[in-house]
C-alpha positions in Angstrom: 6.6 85.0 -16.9 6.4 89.0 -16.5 9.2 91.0 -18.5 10.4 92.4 -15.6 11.3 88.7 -14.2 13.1 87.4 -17.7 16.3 85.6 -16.9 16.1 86.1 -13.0 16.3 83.0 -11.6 16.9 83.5 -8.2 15.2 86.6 -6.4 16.6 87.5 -3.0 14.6 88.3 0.3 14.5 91.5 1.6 17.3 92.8 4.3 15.6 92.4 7.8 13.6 88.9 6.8 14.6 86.0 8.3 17.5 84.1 6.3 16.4 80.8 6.2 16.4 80.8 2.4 19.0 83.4 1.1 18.1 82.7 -2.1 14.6 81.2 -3.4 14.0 79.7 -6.9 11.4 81.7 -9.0 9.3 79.4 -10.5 8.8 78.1 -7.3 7.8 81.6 -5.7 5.7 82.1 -8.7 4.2 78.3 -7.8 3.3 79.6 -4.3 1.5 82.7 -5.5 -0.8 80.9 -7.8 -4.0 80.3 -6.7 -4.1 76.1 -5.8 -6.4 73.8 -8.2 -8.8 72.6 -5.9 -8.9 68.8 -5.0 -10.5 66.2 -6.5 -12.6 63.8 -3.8 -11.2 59.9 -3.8 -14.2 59.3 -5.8 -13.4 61.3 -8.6 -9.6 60.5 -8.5 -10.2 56.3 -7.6 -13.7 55.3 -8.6 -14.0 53.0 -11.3 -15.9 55.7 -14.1 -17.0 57.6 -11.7 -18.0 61.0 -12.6 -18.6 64.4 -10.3 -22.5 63.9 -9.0 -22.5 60.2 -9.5 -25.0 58.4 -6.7 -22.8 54.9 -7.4 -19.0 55.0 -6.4 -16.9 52.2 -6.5 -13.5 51.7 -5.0 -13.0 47.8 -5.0 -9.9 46.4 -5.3 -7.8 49.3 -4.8 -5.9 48.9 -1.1 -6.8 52.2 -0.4 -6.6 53.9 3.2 -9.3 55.7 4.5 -8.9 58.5 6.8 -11.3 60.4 8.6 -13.8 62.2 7.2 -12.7 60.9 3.5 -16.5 61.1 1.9 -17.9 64.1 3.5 -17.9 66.0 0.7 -19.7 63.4 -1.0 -23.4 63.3 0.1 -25.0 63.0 -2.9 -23.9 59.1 -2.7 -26.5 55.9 -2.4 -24.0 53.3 -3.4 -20.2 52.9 -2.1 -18.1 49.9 -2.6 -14.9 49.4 -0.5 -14.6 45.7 -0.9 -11.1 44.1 -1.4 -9.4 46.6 0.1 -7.3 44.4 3.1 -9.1 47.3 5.3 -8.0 46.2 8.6 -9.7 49.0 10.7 -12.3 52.2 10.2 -12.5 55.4 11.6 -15.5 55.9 13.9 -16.1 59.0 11.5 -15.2 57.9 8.3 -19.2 57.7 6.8 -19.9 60.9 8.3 -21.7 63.1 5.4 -23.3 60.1 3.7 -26.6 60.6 4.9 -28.7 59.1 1.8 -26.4 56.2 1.6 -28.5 53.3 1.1 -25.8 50.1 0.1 -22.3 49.9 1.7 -19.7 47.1 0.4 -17.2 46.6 3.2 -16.7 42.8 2.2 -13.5 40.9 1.4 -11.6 43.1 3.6 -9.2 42.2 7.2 -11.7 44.1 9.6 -11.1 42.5 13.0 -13.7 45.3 14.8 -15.6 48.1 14.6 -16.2 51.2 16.2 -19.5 51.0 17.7 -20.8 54.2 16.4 -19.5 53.6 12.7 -22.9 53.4 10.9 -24.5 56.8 13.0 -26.3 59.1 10.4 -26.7 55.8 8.1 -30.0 56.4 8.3 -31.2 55.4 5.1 -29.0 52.5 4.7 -30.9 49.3 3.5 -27.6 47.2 2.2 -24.9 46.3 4.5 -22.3 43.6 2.8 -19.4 43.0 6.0 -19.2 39.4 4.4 -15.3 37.7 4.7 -13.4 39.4 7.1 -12.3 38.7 10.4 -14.9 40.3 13.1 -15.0 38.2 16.2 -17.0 40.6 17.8 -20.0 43.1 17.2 -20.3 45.8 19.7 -23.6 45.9 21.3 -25.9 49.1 19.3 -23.1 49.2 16.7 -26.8 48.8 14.4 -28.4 51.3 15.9 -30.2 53.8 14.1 -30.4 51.5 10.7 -34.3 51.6 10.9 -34.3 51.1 7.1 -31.9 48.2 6.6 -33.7 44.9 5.2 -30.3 43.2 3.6 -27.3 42.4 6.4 -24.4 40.1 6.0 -22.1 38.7 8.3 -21.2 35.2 6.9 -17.7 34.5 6.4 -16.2 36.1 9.4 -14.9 34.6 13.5 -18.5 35.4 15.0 -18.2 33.3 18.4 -21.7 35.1 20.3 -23.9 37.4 19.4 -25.2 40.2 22.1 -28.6 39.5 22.5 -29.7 43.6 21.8 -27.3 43.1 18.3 -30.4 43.7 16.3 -32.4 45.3 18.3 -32.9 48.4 16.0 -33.4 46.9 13.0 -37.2 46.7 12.5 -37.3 46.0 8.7 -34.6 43.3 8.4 -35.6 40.8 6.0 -32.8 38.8 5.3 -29.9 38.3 8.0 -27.0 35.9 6.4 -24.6 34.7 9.8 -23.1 31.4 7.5 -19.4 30.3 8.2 -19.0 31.9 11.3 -17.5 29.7 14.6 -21.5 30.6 16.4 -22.5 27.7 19.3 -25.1 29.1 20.5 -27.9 31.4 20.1 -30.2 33.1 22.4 -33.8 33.1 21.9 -33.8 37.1 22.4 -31.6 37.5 19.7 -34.0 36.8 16.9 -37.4 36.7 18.6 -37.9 41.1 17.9 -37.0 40.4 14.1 -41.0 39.9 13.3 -40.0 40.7 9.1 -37.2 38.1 9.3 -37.8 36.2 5.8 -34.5 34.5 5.2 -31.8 33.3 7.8 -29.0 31.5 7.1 -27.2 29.9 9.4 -25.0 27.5 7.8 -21.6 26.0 8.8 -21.8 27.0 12.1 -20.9 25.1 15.5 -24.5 24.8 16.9 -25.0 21.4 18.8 -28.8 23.0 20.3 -30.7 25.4 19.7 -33.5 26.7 22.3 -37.6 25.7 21.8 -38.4 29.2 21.8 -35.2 30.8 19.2 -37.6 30.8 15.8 -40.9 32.6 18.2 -41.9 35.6 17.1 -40.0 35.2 13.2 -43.5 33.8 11.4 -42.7 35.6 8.1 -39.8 33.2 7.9 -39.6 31.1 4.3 -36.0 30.5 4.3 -33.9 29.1 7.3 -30.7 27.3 6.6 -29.4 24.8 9.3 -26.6 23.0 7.3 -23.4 22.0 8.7 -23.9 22.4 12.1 -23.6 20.0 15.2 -27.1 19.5 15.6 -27.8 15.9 16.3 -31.4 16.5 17.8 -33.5 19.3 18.3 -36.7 20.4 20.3 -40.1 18.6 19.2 -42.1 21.8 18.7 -39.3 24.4 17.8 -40.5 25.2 14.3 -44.1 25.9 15.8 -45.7 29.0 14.5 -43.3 28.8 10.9 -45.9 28.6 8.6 -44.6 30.4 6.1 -41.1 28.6 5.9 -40.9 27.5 2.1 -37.3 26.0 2.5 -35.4 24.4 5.3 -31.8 23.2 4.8 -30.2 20.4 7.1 -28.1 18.7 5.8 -24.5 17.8 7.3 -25.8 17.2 10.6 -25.6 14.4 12.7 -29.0 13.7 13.0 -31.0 11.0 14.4 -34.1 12.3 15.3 -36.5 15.1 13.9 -39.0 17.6 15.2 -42.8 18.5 14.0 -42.0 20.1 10.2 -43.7 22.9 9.4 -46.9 22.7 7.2 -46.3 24.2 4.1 -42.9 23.3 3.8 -42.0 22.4 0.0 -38.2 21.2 0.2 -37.0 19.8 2.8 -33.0 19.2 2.6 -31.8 16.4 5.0 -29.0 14.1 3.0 -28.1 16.4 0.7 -28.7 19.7 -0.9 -29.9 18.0 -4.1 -32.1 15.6 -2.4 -35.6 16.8 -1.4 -36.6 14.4 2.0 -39.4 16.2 2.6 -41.4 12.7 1.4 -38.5 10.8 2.5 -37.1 11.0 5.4 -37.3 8.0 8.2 -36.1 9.6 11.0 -37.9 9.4 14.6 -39.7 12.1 16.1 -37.5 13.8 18.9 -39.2 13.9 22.4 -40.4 17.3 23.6 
């Protein structure tokens, strides 16, 4: 403290100044004078070892809020985790800045929607983890833009339908993960523009049919699980044009009659998931 200020600790304002504070504490005057550190982003205050210029930031497990704009100062990122958070909403602009972001974490969180614009400017994204919440609904283009995305999961959420343009825009997807959601049906337009599809899982839903045609158009496929579903029969001919399928899982089903198998299928799980019936099996073919 300046000479000229020892042992005052009150200084008075000026005659003709408002009196709102007759009086006003020096340190604290002093306080507003300084100059203001400047603010550390969440990253650098929350992220576990997280260090300024880091690509990798993560903020699991911290039950954090997230305003708008939180990471815009923070475009140097490719990796953000916010899983286990109880998140229970976003901000439509709450990515904006994150530009070479290519994996996002959102999973084990209470997200019931999102905003359908959420992911614009994602463009690099290739990750996107929304596994366990509680999304009953996707809005339709709520993808669009992800051109590079080849990893998405949805299992462990309330998914009841799918719109069938949800994936239009996502020309590289390579494995789309929809377990353990309450899904009844699908429509064949859904999946038919995903020509990369290699892996779709598709356990523990509430399917009772599927259409001939869903699996056209998906020839790359080598992994497609079926498993605990209501599927009881399905069409003769609707893994036609799957030769690449390596693994098919369906067991938990209450089957009593099977279609045409594809022909370089190597396992083949009908009883069980330890039990290969690819040699098996003596179930009757189902009519077309």
């Amino acid at each position: 403290m300046p000479k000229c200020f020892s042992g005052i600790l009150y200084l008075h304002l000026l005659d003709g100044l408002p009196l709102l504070f007759p009086a006003i504490p020096l340190a604290a005057l002093l306080f507003l004078a300084s100059p203001s550190p400047a603010l550390a982003n969440i990253c650098e205050e929350l992220g576990k070892g997280y260090k300024s210029g880091d690509t990798h930031c993560d903020l699991s497990h911290k039950e954090i809020s997230l305003p708008p704009r939180t990471f815009e100062d923070l475009s140097n990122l490719k990796s953000l985790d916010l899983s286990n958070n109880d998140l229970t909403e976003l901000d439509s602009n709450i990515f904006n800045g994150l530009s070479d972001l290519e994996d996002l974490n959102l999973a084990d969180n209470e997200l019931k929607t999102l905003p359908p614009d959420i992911f614009n400017g994602l463009n690099d994204l290739e990750k996107l983890n929304l596994t366990s919440n509680q999304l009953k609904r996707l809005p339709s283009g709520v993808f669009n833009g992800l051109d590079n995305l080849d990893w998405l999961s949805l299992e462990h959420n309330d998914l009841y339908s799918l719109s069938v343009d949800l994936f239009n825009s996502l020309t590289n997807l390579e494995n789309l993960y929809l377990s353990k959601n309450n899904l009844s049906n699908l429509k064949p337009e859904t999946l038919n523009s995903r020509s990369d599809l290699e892996l779709l899982g598709l356990n523990d839903n509430k399917l009772s049919t599927l259409p001939e045609d869903i699996f056209n158009n998906i020839s790359d496929l080598q992994h497609l699980g079926l498993k605990g579903n209501e599927l009881s029969t399905l069409p003769r001919d609707i893994f036609n044009g799957l030769h690449n399928l390596d693994q098919l899982w369906l067991h938990k089903n209450p089957v009593v009659c099977l279609p045409t198998l594809p022909p370089n299928l190597t396992w083949f799980s009908l009883t069980s998931p330890d039990t290969n019936s690819l040699y098996t099996y003596k179930y009757p073919s189902c009519e077309k």
